[in-house]
C-alpha positions as CSV (number, residue, x, y, z in Angstrom):
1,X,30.2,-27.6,-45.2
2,X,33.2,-29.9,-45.2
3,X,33.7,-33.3,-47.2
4,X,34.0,-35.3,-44.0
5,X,30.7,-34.1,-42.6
6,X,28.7,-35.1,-45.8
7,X,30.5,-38.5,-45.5
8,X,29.7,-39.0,-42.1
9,X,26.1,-38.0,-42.1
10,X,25.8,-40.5,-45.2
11,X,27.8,-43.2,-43.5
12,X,25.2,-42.6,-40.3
13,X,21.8,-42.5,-42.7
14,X,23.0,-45.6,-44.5
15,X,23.7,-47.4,-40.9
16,X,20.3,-46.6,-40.2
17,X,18.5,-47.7,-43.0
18,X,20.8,-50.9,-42.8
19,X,19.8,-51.9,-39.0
20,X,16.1,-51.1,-39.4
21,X,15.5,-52.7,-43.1
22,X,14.8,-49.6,-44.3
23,X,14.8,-48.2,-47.9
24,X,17.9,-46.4,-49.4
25,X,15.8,-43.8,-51.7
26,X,17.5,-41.7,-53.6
27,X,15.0,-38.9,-52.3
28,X,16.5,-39.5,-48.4
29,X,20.3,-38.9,-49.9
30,X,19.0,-35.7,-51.8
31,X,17.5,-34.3,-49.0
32,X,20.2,-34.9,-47.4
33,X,23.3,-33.8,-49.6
34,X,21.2,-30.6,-50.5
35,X,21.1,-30.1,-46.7
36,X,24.8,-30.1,-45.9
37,X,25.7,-28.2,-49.2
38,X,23.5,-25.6,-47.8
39,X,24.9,-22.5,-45.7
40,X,23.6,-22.3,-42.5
41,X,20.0,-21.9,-41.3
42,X,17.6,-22.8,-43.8
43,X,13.2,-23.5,-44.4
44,X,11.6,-26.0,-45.6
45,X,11.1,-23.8,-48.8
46,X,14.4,-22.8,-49.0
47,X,15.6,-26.5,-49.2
48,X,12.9,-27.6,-51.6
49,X,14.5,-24.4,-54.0
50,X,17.7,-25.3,-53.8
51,X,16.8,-29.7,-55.0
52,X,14.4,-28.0,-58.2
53,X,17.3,-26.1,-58.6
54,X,19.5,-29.0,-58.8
55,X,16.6,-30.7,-61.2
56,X,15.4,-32.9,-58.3
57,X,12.1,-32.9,-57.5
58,X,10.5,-34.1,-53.9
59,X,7.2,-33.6,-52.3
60,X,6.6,-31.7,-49.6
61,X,5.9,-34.6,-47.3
62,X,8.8,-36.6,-48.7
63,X,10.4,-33.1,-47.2
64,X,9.0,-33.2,-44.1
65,X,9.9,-37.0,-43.5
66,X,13.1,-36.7,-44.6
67,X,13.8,-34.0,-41.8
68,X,11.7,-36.0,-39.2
69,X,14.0,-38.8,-39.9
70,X,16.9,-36.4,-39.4
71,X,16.1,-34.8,-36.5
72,X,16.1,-38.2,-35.0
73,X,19.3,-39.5,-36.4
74,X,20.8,-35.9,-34.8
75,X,21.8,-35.1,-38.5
76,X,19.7,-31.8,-38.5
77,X,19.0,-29.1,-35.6
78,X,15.7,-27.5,-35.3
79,X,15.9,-23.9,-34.8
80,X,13.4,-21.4,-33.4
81,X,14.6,-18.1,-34.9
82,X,12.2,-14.7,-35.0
83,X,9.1,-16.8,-35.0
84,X,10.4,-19.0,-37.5
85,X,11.6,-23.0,-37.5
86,X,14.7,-23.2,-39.2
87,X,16.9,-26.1,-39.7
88,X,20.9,-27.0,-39.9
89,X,23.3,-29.5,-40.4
90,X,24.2,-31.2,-37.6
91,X,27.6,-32.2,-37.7
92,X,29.3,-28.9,-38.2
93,X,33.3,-28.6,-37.7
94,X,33.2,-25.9,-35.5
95,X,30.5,-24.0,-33.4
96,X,28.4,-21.4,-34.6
97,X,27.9,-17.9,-32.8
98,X,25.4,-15.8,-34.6
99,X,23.7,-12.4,-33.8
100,X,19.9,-12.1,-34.6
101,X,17.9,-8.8,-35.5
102,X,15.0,-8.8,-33.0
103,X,13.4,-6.3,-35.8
104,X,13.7,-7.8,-39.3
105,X,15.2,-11.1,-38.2
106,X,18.5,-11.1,-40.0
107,X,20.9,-13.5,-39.1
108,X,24.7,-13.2,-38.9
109,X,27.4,-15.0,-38.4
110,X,29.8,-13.3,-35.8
111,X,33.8,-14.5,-36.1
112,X,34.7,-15.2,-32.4
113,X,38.1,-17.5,-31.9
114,X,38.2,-16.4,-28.4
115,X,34.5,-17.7,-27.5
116,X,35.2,-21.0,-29.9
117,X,38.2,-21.5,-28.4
118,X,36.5,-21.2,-24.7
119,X,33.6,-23.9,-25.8
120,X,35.9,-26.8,-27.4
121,X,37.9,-26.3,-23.9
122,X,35.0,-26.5,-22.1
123,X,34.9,-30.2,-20.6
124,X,31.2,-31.0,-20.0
125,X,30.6,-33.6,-17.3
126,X,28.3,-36.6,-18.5
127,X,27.5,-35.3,-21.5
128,X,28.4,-36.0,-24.9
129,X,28.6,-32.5,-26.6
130,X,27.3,-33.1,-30.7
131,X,26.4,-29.3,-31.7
132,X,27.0,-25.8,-30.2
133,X,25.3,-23.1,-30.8
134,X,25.2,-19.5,-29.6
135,X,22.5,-16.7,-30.4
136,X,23.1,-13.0,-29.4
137,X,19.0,-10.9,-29.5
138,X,19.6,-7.7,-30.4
139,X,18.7,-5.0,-33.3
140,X,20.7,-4.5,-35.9
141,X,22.2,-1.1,-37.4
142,X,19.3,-0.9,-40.5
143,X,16.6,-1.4,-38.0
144,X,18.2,1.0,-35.5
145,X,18.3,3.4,-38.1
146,X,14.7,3.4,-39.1
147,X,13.9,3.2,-35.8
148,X,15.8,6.2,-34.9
149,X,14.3,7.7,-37.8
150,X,10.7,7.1,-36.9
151,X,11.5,8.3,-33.5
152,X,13.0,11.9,-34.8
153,X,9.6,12.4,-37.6
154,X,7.5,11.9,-34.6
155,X,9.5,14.2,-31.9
156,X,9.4,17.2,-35.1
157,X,5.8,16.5,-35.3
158,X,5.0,16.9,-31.9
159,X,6.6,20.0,-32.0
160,X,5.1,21.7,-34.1
């Protein structure tokens, strides 16, 4: 994630937390910072890792909040991926296109300049465009493989 996302999202929680009185915790900028130095999708668990990595502890409801609170301010995106809720930063440079194993639920991020190129063009009327996002369903060459597999041990067997 770039530098001037971080800022931004920062600059937005603090403007928040200004206007409504709030508390600036350190927990909330943690949570926060740990969220847009992460890579793409991530869980709750993966998040709460990566701040004991970083030797900064939180609970799971300080968790939780924290990512209410963000889903609110439009600083995180909720994703439903393979039966799972996932999260993101929000304010992302450019837009995401991934492809999505319908099997084992691998995600992977898929270079497209030609589709990115079509979606910043794209002029939407009365509506103010924040995050784009494209998902392609499909099975991925591992799982195809196995599947082929299974398919082949069962054709021999019937065979015989």
């Amino acid at each position: 994630m770039e530098e001037r996302e971080k800022r931004r999202a920062k600059e937005i929680l603090s403007g928040y937390l200004a206007a409504t009185k709030h508390r600036r915790t350190p927990e909330r900028f943690a949570v926060l910072n740990a969220i847009y130095d992460m890579d793409g999708e991530f869980s709750i668990d993966e998040l709460g890792n990566l701040l004991e990595r970083k030797r900064f502890r939180v609970s799971r409801a300080t968790l939780y909040n924290s990512i209410r609170l963000f889903l609110d301010l439009h600083l995180v995106v909720r994703h439903s991926i393979h039966n799972n809720t996932r999260y993101s930063a929000a304010l992302q440079p450019h837009p995401r296109f991934q492809q999505i194993c319908s099997e084992c639920g691998r995600i992977k991020d898929v270079d497209a300049p030609k589709v990115f190129e079509a979606l910043e063009e794209t002029k939407l009327k009365r509506f103010h465009r924040d995050y784009i996002s494209i998902y392609a369903y499909g099975i991925c060459s591992s799982c195809q493989g196995r599947i082929t597999r299974r398919r082949d041990k069962k054709n021999r067997k019937i065979k015989k």
